[in-house]
N, C-alpha and C positions, 0 to 999 in steps of 0.2 A: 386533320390539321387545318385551321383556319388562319390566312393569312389578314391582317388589318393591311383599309385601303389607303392607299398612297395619297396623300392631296397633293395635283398639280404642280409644278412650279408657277409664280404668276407670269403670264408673259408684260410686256412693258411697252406703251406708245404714250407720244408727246400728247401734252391738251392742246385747246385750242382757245385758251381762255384770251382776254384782250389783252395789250399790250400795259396797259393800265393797273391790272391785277395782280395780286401777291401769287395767285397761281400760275401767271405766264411762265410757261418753257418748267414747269412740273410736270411727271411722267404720270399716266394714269395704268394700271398695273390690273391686269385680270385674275379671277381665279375661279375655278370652279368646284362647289359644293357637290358633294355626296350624291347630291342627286339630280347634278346634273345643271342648275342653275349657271349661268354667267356672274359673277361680279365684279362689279367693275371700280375701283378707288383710286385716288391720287396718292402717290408715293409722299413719304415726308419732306416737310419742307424746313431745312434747317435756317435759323433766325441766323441772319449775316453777323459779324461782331462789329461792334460801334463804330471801329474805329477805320470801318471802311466806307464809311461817309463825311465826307468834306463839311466841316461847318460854316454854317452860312450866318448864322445868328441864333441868339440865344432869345428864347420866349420865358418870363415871369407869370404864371399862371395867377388869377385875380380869382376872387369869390367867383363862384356861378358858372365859372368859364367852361364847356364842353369840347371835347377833341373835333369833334366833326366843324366845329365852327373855327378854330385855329390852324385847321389843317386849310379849308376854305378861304381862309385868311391871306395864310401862306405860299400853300401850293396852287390853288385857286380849282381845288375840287375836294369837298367833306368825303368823299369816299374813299380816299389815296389814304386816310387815317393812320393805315399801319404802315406807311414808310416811315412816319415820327416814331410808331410803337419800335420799327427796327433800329432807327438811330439810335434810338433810346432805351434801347435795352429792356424794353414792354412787354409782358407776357398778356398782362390785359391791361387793352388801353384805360379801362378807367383810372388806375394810376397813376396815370401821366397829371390827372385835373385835381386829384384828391384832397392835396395840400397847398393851400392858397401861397404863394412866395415859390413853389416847388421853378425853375427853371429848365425847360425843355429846349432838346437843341433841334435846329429847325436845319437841314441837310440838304442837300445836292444828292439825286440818287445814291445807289450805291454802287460804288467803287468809279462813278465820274468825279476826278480831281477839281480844284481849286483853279481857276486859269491863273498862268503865273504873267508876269509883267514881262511884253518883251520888250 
């Protein structure tokens, strides 16, 4: 009688990605193959829903426009990209540019509120 082998549970540790990153505070999750190998992957990262970002102003997309220069615009770094693809409900950022008129909403982190007037 031949028993099939068990594959591991993954175990789970933080990354150490920068502050900056869509990966910050993501778990990276091991596992080991058949034969012995390590691997090593980051756990999924679920997209926030919209409407846990503060609007801050609305962007009119023009002919030509690309995300990395709106984001540069905005946030004042083209790599930060996918916080607008999260406000926005982005799966790929090219979307966001596609359609000349399309209006993108330009956010406050997510889940940092709106200061209120005191």
């Amino acid at each position: 009688m031949s028993t099939s082998p068990q594959m591991p549970t993954p175990s789970v540790a933080m990354t150490q990605f920068p502050v900056t990153s869509r990966y910050n505070g993501i778990a990276t999750a091991t596992l080991q193959s058949p034969d012995g190998r390590i691997i090593i992957y980051l756990t999924r990262r679920f997209v926030p829903s919209p409407d846990r970002f503060a609007l801050l102003q609305l962007h009119t997309v023009t002919q030509g426009e690309r995300l990395d220069n709106i984001t540069a615009q905005y946030l004042g770094d083209p790599t930060a990209f996918w916080r607008i693809c999260d406000a926005n409900n982005a799966m790929r950022p090219d979307e966001l540019t596609e359609t000349q008129g399309r209006k993108i909403r330009i956010t406050l982190p997510e889940g940092i509120p709106l200061p209120t007037n005191a």
